[in-house]
N, C-alpha and C positions, 0 to 999 in steps of 0.2 A: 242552354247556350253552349256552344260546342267552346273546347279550351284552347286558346291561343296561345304559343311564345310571344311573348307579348317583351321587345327593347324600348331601352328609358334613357332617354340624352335630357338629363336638366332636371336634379332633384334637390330644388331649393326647395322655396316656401310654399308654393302651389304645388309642384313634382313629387315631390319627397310624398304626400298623403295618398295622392293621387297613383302609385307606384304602390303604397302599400295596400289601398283599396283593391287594386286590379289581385297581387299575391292573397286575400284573403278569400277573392272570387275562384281560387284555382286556380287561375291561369299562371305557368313559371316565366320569373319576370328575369331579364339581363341587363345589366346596368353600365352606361359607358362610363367611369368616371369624369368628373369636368374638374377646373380650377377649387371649384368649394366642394370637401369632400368631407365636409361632417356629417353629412346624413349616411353614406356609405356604410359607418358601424350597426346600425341599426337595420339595414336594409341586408346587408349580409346575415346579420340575425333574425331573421325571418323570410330568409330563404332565397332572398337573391343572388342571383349568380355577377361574373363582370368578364367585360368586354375589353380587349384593348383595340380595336379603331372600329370607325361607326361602318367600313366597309364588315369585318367580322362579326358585328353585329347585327348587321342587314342579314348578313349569310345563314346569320342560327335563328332568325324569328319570322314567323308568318307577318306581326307587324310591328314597326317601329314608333315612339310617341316622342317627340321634340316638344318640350316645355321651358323654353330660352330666352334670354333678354330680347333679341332682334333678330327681324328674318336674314340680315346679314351674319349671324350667327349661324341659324338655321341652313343657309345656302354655303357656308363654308364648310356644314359636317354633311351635307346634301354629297356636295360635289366634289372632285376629283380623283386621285387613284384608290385612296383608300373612304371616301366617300360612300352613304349607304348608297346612291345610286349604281356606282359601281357594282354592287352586288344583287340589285334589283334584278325581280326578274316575275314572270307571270302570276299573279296572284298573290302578289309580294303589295303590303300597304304602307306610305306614312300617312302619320297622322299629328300635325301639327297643332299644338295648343298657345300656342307663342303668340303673345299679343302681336300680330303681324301685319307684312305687306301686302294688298291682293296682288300688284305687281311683280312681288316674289311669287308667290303662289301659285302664279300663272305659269311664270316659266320653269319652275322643278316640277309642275305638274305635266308639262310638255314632254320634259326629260324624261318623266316616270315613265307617262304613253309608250314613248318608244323603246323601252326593254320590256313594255306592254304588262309594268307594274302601273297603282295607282295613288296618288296624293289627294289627301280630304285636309282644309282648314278649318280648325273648330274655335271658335272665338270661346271665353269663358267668363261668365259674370257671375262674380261670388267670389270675396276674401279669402286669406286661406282658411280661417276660422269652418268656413265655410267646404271649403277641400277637404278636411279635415273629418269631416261630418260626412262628406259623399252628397252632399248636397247643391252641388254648382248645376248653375243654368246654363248650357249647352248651345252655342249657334254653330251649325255645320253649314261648310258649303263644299259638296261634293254628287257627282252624278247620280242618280235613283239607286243602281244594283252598289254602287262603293256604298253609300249610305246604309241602305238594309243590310248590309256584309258587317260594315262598323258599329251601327245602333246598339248592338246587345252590349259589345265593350263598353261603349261610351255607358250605358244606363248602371256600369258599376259604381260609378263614382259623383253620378248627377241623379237629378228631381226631376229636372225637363230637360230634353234632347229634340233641336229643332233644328227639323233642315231646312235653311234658308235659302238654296238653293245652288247655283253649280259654282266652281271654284272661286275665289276670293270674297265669297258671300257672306261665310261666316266672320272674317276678319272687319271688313267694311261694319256688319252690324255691331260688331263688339267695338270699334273705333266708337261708333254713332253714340251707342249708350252710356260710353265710357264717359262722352266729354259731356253728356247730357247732367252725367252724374256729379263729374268734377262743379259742373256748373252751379247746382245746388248748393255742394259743400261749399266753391268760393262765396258766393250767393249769402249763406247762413254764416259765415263767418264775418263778410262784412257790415252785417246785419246787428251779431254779436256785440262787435267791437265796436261800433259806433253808439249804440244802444249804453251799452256799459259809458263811453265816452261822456257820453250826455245827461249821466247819473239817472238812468233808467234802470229800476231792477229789473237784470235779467231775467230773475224767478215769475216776473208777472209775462217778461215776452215768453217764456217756455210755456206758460198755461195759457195764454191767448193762442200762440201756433200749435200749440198738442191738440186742441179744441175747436181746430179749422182745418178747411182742406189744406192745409198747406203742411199739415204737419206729414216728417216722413222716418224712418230709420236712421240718415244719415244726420237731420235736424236733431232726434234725439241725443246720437251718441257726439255729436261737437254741441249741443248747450248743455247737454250732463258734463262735461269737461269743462267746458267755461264757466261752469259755477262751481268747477273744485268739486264737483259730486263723481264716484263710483262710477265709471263708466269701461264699456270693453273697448279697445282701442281698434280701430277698425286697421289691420293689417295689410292697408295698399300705402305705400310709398309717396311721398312728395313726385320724385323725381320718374319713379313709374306711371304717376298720373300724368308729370309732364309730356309723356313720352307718347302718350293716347291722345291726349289735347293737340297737340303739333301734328301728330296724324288725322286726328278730324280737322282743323284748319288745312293742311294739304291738301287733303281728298278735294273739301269742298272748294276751295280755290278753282282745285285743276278740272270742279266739273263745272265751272265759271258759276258761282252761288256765291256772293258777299255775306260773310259770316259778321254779325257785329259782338253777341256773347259770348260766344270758344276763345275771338282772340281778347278781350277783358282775361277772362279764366287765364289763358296761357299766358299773359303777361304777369299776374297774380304769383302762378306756380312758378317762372321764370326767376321772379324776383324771389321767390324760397328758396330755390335751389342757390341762386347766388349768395344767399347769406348763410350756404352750408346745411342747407335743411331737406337735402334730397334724400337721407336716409328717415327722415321723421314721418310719422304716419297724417294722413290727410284727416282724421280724425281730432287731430291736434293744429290742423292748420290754423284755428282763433289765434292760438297763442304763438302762432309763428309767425302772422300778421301784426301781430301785438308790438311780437319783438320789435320786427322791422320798424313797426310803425315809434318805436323810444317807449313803448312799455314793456314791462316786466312780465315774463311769462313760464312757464315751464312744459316741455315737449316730450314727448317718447317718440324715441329713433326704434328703429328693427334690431337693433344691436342691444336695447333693453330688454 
């Protein structure tokens, strides 16, 4: 794989691993700082360099990676004067990871076209836990020759790398999966709690669902929790899952489809985050239902 300057806008909990996988690949990495800048000491210490505007950063790398809360995020460090488009120019890539908009995507892909640089959106399935490892599942949507240009990058820090097809492609699937997922976890948590409600051991509903199709990874690690047993906190966000759920209810509205399960789900996580639980992992969502619901429960936030 040829080496790339490879720029980093967004090195939280997905960024930050995924930043160091790329520098252990070779390739020299540039780092814009953003508002959270604890990982910065660490990344400096293994050899990252740093950028002060995403235009100068566009300037020094073959290509740029955005890993941010929102593509409104995204299209603010996209555009204007000191914007990486601004410094775009032939053979110049972004390459966004940002759980995102296709209809962002569309038009900074436009943008790119015309300084005759290119944008690929790559949706990402897998916690950080998961980033951490190099082991994330990849949805790209970008043109054939951008795709085989980005592949080898991409395969530094994932398992599977799929091109879903041309722009907003990989976003929309990573939406789709996303709220598939949340579904489950609301799904097993109301399952939980009513279960327990009704002075059902849970110990016997974990061995009837581990022992059927229906058992999954995410059912493990929320009834290992709900029973007070040892469990790895699955590292996605209350309020970030909201954030995916509202976007698969969107898409599908605006492509006239009546969703009846996403919006259940999204009023679930809704009512989490109102009760302050948008920092709590979805892993922990029993007991964050619980609370709501006038029992007693105990939660780990990101900030644990």
């Amino acid at each position: 794989m040829a080496q790339m300057t490879v720029g980093f806008i967004g090195v939280g909990r997905m960024g930050r691993p995924v930043a160091l996988h790329l520098l252990a690949a070779g390739h020299p990495v540039i780092v814009l700082p953003g508002a959270r800048r604890s990982a910065i000491p660490e990344l400096r210490a293994a050899g990252c360099l740093l950028a002060e505007t995403p235009a100068a950063l566009a300037a020094a790398c073959d290509v740029v990676v955005t890993c941010l809360p929102a593509s409104a995020t995204v299209a603010r460090v996209a555009t204007g004067a000191q914007g990486l488009i601004a410094a775009a120019r032939p053979g110049f890539v972004h390459i966004d990871l940002t759980s995102g908009d296709p209809g962002t995507d569309l038009v900074l892909a436009q943008a790119y076209t015309e300084k005759g640089a290119a944008f690929a959106d790559v949706g990402m399935s897998g916690a950080p836990e998961r980033a951490e490892t190099g082991q994330l599942t990849l949805m790209v949507g970008a043109t054939d020759v951008i795709f085989a240009e980005i592949k080898p990058l991409l395969e530094v820090f994932s398992s599977q790398c799929l091109h879903l097809g041309e722009i907003g492609s990989g976003h929309r699937a990573k939406t789709i999966i996303a709220s598939y997922g949340m579904a489950i976890a609301n799904a097993t948590a109301e399952t939980l709690i009513v279960a327990r409600h009704l002075g059902i051991d849970l110990g016997a509903i974990h061995k009837v669902i581990s022992g059927s199709g229906m058992n999954s990874t995410t059912f493990q690690t929320m009834a290992l929790a709900a029973m007070g047993e040892t469990a790895q906190a699955r590292k996605l966000t209350i309020g970030s899952a909201l954030k995916d759920v509202a976007s698969f209810v969107a898409m599908a509205d605006a492509a006239g489809f009546a969703t009846t399960i996403a919006p259940a789900t999204l009023q679930s996580l809704t009512r989490a985050c109102a009760a302050g639980h948008a920092e709590t992992f979805v892993s922990d969502l029993t007991a964050v239902l619980s609370d709501i619901s006038g029992h007693s429960a105990v939660a780990r936030t990101a900030s644990a």
